[in-house]
Kinemage of the C-alpha trace (Angstrom):
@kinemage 1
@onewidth
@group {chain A} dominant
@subgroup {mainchain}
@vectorlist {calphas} color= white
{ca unk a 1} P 122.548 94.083 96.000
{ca unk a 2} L 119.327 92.185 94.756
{ca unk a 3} L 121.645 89.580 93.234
{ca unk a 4} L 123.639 88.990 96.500
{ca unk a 5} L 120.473 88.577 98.429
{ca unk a 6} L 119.177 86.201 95.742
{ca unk a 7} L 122.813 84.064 96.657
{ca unk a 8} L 121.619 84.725 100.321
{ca unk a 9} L 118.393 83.199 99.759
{ca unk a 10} L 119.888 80.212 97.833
{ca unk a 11} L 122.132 79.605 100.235
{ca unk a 12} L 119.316 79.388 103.179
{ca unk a 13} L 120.650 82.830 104.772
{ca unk a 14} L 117.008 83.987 104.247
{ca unk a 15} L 114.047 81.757 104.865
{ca unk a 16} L 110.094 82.121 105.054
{ca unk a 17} L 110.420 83.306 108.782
{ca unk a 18} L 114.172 84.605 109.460
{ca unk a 19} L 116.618 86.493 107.478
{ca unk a 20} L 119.934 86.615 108.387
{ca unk a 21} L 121.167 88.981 106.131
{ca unk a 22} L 118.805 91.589 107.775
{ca unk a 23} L 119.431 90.492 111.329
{ca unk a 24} L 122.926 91.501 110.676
{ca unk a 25} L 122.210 95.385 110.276
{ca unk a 26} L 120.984 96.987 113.383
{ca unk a 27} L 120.564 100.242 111.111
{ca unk a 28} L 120.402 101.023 107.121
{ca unk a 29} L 122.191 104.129 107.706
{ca unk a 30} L 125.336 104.996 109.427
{ca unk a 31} L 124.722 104.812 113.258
{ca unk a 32} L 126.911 103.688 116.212
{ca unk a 33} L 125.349 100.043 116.247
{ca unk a 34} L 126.561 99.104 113.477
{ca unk a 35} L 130.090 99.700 114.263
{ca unk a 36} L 132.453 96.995 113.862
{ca unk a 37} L 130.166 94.954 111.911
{ca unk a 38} L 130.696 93.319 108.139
{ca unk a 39} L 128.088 91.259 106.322
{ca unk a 40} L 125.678 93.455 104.163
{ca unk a 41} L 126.416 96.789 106.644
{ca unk a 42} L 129.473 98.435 104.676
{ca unk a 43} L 127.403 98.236 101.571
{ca unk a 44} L 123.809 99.339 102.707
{ca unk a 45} L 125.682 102.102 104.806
{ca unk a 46} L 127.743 103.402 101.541
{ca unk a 47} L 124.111 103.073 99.672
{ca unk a 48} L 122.141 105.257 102.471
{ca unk a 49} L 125.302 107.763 101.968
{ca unk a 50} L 125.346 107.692 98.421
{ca unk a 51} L 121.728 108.653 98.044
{ca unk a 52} L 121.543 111.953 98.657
{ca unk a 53} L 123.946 113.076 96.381
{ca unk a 54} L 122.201 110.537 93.262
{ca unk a 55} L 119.568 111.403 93.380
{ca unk a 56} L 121.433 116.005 93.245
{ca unk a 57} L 122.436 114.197 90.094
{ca unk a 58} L 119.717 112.415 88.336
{ca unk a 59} L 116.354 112.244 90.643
{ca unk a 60} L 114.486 110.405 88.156
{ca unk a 61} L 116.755 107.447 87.752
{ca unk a 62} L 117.424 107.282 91.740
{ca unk a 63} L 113.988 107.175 92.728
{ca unk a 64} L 113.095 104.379 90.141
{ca unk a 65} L 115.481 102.299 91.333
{ca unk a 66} L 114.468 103.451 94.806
{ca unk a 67} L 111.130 102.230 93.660
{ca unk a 68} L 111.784 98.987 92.469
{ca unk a 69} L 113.642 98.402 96.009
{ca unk a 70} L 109.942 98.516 97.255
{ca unk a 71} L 108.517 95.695 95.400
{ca unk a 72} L 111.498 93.360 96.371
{ca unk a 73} L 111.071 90.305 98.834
{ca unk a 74} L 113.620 91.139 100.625
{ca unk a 75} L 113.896 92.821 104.028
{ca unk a 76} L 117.165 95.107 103.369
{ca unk a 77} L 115.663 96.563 100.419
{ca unk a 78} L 112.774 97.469 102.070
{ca unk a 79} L 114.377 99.062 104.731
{ca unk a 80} L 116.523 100.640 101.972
{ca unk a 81} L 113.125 101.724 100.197
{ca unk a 82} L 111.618 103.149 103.419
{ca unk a 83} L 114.701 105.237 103.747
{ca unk a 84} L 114.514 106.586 99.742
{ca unk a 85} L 111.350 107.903 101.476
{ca unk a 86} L 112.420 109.848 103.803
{ca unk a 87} L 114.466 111.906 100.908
{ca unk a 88} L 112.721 115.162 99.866
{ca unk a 89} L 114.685 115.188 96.574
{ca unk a 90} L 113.157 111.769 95.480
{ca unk a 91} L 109.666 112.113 97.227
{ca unk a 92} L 107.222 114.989 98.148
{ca unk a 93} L 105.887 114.759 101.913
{ca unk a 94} L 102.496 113.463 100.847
{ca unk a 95} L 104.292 111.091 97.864
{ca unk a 96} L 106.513 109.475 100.968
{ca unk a 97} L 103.066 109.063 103.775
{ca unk a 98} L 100.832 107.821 101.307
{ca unk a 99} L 103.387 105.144 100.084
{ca unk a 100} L 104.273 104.166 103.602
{ca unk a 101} L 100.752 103.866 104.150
{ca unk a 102} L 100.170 101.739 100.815
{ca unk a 103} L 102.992 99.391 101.881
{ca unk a 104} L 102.589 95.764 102.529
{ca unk a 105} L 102.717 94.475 105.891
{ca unk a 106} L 106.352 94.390 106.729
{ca unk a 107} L 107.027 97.543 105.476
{ca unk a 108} L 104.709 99.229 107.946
{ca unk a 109} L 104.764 96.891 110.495
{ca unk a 110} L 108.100 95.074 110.667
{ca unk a 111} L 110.794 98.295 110.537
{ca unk a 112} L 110.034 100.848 113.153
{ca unk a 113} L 113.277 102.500 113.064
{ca unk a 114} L 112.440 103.168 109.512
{ca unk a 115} L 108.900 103.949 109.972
{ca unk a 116} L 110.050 106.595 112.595
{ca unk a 117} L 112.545 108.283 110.646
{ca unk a 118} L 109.842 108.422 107.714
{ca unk a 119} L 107.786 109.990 109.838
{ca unk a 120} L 110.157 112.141 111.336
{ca unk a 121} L 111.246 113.450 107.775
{ca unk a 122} L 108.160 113.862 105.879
{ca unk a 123} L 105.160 114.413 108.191
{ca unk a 124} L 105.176 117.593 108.775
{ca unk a 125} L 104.846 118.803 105.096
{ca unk a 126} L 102.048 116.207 104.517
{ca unk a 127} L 98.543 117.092 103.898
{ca unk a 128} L 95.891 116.473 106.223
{ca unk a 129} L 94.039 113.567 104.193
{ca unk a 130} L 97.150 111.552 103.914
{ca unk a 131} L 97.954 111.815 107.471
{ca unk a 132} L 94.463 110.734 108.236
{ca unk a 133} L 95.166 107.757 105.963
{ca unk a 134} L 98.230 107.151 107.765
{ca unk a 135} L 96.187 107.174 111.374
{ca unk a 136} L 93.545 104.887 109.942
{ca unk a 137} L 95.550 102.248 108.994
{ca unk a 138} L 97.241 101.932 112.100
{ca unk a 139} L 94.296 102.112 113.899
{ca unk a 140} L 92.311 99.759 112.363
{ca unk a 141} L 95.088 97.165 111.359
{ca unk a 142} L 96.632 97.634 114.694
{ca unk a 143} L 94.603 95.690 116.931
{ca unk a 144} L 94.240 92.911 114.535
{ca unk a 145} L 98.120 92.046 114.151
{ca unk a 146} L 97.790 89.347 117.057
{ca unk a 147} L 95.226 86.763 117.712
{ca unk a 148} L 93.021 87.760 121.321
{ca unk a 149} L 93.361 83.639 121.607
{ca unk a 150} L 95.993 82.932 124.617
{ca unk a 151} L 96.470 79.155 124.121
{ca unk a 152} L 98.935 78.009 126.294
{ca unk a 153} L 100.451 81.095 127.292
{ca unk a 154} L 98.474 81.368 130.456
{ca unk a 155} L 98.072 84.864 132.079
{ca unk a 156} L 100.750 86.465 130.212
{ca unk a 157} L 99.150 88.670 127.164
{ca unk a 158} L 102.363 88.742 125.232
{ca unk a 159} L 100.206 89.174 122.240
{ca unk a 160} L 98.582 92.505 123.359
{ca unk a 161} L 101.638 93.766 124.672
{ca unk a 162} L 103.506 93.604 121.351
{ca unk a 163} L 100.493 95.137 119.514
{ca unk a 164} L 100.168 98.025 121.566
{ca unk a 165} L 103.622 98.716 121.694
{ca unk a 166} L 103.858 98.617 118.008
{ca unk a 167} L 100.536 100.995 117.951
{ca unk a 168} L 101.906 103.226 120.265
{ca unk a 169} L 105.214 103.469 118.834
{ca unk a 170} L 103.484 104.273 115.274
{ca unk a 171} L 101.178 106.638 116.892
{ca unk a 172} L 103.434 108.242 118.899
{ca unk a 173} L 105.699 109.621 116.158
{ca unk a 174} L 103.127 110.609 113.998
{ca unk a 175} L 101.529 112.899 117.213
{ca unk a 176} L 105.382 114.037 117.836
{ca unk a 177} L 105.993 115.215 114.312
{ca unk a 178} L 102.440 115.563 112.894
{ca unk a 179} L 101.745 119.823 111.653
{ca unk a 180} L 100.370 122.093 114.303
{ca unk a 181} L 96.135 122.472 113.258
């Protein structure tokens, strides 16, 4: 996979701005939207499937390659990373929140489907200092992901808009999923 998306890149399917490659799969994981669809879909789908029964058979190898899909460049195996995390077999509730809420800026800003479903998975077995963490960084990151400066965008606050949406969307799955006190 990392050596196709390296051909990608050379081949200007992924740039400093777009990626084509990632545009191309509307989910990591099996899911209606990516029906009839080629590209990279077939293979990140039979990855996401394979997973589960890897890492039955050898944990240790799976989640270091899982791992190393984390400190790639490149948006499908980051979305493939976030989704090792939402495996129990590879990562331990707090293990999967803390390194969502280490992750760089696309990770936890960019992928809200995956963010979700990490959340969705692994919350609820997470300690209460690591979902603190979690809340913090949304909170205080949050606001800052857009510039308050309108420019020539008149009335409209497109910036604001985005940023609470992606706030609210972050903040609303970790109320929806977070332990009962």
């Amino acid at each position: 996979m990392v050596s196709l998306l390296r051909t990608a890149r050379d081949a200007d399917l992924i740039g400093e701005a777009r990626d084509t490659t990632d545009w191309g799969v509307p989910s990591v994981t099996r899911h209606q939207q990516n029906a009839h669809r080629g590209g990279f879909v077939p293979l990140t789908e039979l990855i996401t499937d394979a997973l589960p029964l890897a890492a039955q058979v050898d944990p240790e190898t799976v989640r270091r390659l899982v791992s190393g899909w984390g400190g790639q460049s490149f948006n499908l195996l980051t979305r493939l990373w976030m989704h090792g995390l939402t495996q129990a077999a590879l990562y331990s509730p707090d293990e999967a929140i803390n390194s969502l809420t280490a992750s760089g800026d696309p990770a936890f800003w960019s992928f809200a489907q995956e963010f979700v479903a990490i959340i969705r998975t692994q919350l609820v077995g997470a300690g209460a200092e690591a979902i603190a963490r979690l809340i913090e960084r949304v909170m205080a990151e949050g606001p800052l992901r857009y510039t308050t400066d309108q420019g020539e965008q008149g009335d409209v606050d497109w910036q604001a808009r985005a940023r609470d949406r992606e706030i609210w969307l972050r903040l609303t799955a970790i109320s929806e999923h977070a332990p009962s006190a």
